[in-house]
C-alpha positions as CSV (number, residue, x, y, z in Angstrom):
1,X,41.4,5.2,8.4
2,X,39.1,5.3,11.7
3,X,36.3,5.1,9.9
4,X,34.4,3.1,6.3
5,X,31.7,3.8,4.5
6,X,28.3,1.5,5.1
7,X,25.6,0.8,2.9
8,X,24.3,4.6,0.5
9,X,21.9,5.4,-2.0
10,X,21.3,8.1,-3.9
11,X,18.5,8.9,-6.0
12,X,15.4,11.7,-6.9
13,X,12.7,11.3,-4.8
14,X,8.8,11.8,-4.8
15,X,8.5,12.9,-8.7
16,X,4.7,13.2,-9.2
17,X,3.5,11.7,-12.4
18,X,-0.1,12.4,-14.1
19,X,-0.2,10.4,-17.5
20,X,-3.5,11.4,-19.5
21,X,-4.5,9.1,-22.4
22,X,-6.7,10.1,-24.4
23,X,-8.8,7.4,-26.4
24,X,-11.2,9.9,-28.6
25,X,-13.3,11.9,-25.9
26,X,-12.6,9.1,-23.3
27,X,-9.9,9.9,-21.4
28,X,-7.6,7.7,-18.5
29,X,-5.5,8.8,-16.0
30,X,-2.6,7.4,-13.9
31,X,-1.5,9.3,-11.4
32,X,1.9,8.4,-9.8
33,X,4.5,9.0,-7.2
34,X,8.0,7.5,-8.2
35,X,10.9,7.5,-6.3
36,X,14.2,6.1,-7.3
37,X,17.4,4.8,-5.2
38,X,20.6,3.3,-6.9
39,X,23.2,2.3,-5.0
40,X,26.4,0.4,-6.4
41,X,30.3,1.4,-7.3
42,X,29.7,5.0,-5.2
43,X,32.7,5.0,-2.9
44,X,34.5,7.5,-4.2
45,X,32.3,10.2,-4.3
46,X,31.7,10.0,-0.5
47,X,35.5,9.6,0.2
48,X,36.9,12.3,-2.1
49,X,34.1,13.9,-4.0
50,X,34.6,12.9,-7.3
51,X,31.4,12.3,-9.5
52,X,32.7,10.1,-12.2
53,X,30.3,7.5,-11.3
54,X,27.1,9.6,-10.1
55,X,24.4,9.8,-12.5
56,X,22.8,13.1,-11.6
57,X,19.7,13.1,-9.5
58,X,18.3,15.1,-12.2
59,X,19.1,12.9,-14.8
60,X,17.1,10.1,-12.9
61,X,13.8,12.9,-12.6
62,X,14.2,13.3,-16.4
63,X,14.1,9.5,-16.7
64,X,11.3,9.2,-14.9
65,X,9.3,11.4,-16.8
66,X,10.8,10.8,-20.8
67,X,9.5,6.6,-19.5
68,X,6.4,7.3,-18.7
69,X,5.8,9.0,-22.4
70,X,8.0,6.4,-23.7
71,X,6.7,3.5,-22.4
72,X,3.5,4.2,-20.7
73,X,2.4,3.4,-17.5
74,X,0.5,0.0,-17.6
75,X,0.9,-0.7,-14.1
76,X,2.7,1.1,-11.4
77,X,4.7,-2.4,-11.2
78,X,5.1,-2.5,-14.7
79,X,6.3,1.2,-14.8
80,X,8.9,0.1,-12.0
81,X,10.4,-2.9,-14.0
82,X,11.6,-0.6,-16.7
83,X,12.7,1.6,-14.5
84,X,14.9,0.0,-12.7
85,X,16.3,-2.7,-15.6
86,X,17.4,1.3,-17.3
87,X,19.2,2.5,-14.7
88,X,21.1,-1.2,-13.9
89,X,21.8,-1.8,-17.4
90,X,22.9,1.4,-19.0
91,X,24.9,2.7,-15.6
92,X,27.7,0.4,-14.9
93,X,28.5,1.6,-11.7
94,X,25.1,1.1,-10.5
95,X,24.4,-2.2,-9.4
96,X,21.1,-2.0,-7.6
97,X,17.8,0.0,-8.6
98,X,15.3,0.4,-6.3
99,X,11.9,1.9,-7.4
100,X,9.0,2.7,-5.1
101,X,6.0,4.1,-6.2
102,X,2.7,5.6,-5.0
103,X,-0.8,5.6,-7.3
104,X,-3.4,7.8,-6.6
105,X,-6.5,6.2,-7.8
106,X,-9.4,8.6,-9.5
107,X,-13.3,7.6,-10.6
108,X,-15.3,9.5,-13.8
109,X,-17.8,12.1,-12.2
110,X,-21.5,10.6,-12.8
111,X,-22.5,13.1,-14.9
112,X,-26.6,13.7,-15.7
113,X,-28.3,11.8,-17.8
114,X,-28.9,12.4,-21.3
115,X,-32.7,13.6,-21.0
116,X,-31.7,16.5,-18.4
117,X,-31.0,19.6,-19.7
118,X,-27.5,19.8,-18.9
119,X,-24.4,18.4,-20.9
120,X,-25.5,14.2,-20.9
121,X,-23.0,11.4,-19.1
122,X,-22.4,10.3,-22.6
123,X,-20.5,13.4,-23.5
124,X,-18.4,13.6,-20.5
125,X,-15.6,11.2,-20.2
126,X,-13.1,14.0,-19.0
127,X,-13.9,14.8,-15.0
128,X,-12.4,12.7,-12.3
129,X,-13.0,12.5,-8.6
130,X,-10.1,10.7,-6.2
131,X,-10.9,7.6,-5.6
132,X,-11.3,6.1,-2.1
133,X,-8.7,6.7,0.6
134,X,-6.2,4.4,-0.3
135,X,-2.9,4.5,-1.8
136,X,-1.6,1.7,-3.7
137,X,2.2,1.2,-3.5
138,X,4.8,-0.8,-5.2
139,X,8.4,-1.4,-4.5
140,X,10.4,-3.0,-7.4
141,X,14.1,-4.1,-6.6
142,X,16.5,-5.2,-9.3
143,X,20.1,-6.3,-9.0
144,X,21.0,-7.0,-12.6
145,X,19.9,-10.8,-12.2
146,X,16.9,-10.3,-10.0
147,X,14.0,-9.2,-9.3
148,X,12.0,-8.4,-5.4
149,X,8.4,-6.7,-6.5
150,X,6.7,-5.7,-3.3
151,X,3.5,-4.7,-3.5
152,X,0.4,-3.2,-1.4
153,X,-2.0,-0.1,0.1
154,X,-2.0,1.9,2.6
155,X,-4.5,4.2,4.6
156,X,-7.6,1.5,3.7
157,X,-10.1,2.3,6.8
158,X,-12.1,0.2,7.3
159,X,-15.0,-0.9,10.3
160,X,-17.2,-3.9,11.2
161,X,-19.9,-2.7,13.8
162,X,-20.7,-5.8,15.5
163,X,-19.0,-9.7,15.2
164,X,-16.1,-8.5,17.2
165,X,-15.1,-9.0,20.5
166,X,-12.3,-8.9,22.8
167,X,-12.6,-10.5,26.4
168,X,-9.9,-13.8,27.9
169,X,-7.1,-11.0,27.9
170,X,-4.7,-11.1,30.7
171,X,-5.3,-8.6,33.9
172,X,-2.7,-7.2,36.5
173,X,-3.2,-4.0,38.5
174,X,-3.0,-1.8,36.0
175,X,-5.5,-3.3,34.0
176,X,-9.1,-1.0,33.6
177,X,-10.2,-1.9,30.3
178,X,-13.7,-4.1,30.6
179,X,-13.9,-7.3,28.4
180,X,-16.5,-6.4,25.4
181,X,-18.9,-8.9,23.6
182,X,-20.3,-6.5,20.9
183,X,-17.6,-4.0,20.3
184,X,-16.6,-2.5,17.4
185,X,-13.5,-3.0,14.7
186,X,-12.0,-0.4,13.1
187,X,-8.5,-0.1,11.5
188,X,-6.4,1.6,8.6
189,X,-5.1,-1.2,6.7
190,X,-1.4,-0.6,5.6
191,X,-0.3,-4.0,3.6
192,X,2.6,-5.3,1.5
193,X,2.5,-8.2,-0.6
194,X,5.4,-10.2,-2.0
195,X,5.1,-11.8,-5.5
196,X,7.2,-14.7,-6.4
197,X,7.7,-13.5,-9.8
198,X,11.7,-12.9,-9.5
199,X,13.3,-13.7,-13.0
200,X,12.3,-12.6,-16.5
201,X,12.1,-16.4,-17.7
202,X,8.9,-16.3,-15.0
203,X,5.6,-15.0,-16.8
204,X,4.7,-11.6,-15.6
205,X,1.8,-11.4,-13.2
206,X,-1.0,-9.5,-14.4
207,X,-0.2,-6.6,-12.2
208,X,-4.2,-4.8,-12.2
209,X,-5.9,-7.7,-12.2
210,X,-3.7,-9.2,-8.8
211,X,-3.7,-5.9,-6.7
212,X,-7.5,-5.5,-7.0
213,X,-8.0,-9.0,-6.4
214,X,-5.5,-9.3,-3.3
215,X,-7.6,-5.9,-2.4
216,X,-10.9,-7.8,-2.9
217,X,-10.2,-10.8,-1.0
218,X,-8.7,-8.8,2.1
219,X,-11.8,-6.8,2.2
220,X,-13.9,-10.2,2.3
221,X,-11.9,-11.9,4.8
222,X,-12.1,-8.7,7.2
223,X,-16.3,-8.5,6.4
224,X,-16.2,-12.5,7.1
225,X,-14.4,-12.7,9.9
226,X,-16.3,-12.6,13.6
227,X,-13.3,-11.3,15.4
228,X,-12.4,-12.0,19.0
229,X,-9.2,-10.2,18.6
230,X,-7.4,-8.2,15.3
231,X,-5.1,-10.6,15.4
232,X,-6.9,-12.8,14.6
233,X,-8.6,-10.9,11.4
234,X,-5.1,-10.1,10.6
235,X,-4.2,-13.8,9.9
236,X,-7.3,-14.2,8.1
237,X,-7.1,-11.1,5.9
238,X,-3.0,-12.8,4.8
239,X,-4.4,-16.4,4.6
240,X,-7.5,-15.5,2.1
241,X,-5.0,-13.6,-0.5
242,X,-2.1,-16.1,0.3
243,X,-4.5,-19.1,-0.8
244,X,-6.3,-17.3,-3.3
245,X,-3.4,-15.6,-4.8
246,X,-0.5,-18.2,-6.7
247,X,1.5,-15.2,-7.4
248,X,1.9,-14.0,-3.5
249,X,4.1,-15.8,-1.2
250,X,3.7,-12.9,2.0
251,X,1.9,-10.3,3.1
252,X,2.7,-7.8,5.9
253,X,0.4,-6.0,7.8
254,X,0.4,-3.1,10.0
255,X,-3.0,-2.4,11.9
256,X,-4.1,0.4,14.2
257,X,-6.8,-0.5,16.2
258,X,-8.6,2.7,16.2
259,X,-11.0,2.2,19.3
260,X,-14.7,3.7,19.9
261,X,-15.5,3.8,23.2
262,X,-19.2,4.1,24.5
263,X,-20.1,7.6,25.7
264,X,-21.6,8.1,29.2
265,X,-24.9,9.5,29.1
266,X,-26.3,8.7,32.1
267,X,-25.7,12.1,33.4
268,X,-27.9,13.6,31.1
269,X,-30.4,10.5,31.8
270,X,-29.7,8.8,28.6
271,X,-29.4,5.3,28.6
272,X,-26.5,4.0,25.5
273,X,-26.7,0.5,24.7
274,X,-26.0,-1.0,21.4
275,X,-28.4,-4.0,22.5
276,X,-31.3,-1.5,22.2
277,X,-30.6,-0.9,18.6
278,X,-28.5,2.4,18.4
279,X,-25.7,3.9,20.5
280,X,-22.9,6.6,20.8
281,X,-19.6,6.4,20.5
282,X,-16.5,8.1,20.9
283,X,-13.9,8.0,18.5
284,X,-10.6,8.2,19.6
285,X,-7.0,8.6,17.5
286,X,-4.9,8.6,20.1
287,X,-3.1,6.1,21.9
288,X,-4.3,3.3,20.0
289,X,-3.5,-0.4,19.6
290,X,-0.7,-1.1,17.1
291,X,-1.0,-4.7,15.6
292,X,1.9,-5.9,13.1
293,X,2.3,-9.4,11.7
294,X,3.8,-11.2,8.4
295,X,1.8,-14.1,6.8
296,X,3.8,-16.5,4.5
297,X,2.9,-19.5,2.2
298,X,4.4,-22.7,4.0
299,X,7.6,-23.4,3.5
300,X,8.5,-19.8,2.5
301,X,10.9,-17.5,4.4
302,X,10.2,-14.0,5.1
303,X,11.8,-10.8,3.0
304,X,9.7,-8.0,3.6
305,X,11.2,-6.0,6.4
306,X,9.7,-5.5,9.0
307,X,9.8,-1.7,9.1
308,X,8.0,-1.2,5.6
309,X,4.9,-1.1,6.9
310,X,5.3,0.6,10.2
311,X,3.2,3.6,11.1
């Protein structure tokens, strides 16, 4: 035979998910992307066509759905778990599950107070808004024996507007770009965290509590930080949840420096200088700076790959 078969998946992908609870007049939302890829015993059907060991993509849609009436959806990690310990233990030709998932995070509408004449914020517990521009993300892996939760957000902009500067750089004769000492920082945050939880006989990280702390303490390090490169906020952003965070053993990062340039107004005989309080800037998406790095406890070895978080 001139050719084998390499490493397949198959699966249903991108099945939207909106849970409602209600709790009396209070109601909660979660709001879900799931995707599913098995992979095990499949052979066959690629070399001759035969389905006796495919489980319909369908089938795996269904799933997705019946579990999340079934089971709930406590966390999007949680969600994954029983996910993919289903489809590994009930399908014996499949021997790997892998389960990613995207939450869409949504706030109550303020309503008016009680004294105004309208409907009061008392009795409306029903209206959402989307919350923020992140995502949230999960990818939950499970092999039968063991388990690879990968966690994080992406599309998390976020800007300091002074205590960054960039300047030491090396120049050739292609280099224009002028060394700044008051610049600003500006990037869309796209970050996966591992957890070291990878056996049932492990207790269960409390998956709410760790994603908005990791989220919390990235934010902090990235306020903190006075930046002379975004490298160098990048390490700090890792090290902060790395140290704060037992139950994460790496982060990955992958950071667009999205630059503003100072606008030239002396034609018009404007003068634009930060230093006198207030300038103008120019916002530009294109080209920008792409900065990628992992962060790992000590003595740990790196398993996200690399490509997860690429732009």
């Amino acid at each position: 035979m001139p050719t084998i078969l390499g490493q397949n998946q198959y699966g249903k992908a991108e099945n939207r998910v909106v849970k409602i609870t209600r709790d009396g007049d209070t109601h909660h939302i979660k709001d879900l992307n799931v995707s599913v890829a098995l992979s095990g015993d499949m052979d066959e059907v690629h070399y001759s066509g035969s389905n006796a060991n495919v489980l319909p993509t369908d089938t795996t849609k269904n799933t997705v759905f019946a579990f999340a009436k079934e089971h709930g959806i406590e966390s999007a990690e949680q969600f994954g778990i029983h996910l993919a310990r289903h489809f590994v233990t009930s399908q014996e030709p499949i021997k790997t599950a892998r389960i990613r998932i995207e939450e869409y995070a949504w706030e109550r509408i303020a309503a008016s107070d009680a004294n105004a004449k309208f409907i009061g914020a008392d009795d409306v517990q029903h209206s959402f808004v989307r919350k923020g521009q992140e995502t949230r993300t999960t990818q939950i892996t499970y092999d039968g024996e063991s388990w690879e939760v990968i966690s994080g957000l992406k599309d998390l902009t976020v800007m300091n507007s002074t205590n960054s500067e960039f300047w030491g750089y090396v120049k050739d004769k292609y280099t224009t770009l002028k060394e700044a000492y008051d610049r600003i920082l500006a990037t869309d945050v796209s970050a996966r965290w591992r957890y070291n939880w990878t056996s049932d006989e492990q207790p269960v990280p409390h998956w709410e509590k760790s994603y908005e702390q990791a989220r919390t303490h990235m934010l902090h390090a990235f306020a903190e930080t006075y930046s002379l490169s975004l490298q160098q906020t990048l390490y700090q952003m890792g090290s902060r949840i790395i140290e704060s965070r037992s139950e994460i053993d790496e982060i990955r990062f992958s950071l667009p420096n999205n630059h503003h340039f100072l606008v030239d107004l002396e034609p018009f005989g404007l003068k634009n200088d930060p230093a006198e309080g207030e300038a103008v800037y120019f916002a530009a998406d294109r080209p920008y700076g792409l900065i990628e790095a992992t962060v790992l406890r000590d003595g740990v070895q790196p398993r996200i790959p690399v490509d997860l978080t690429n732009l």
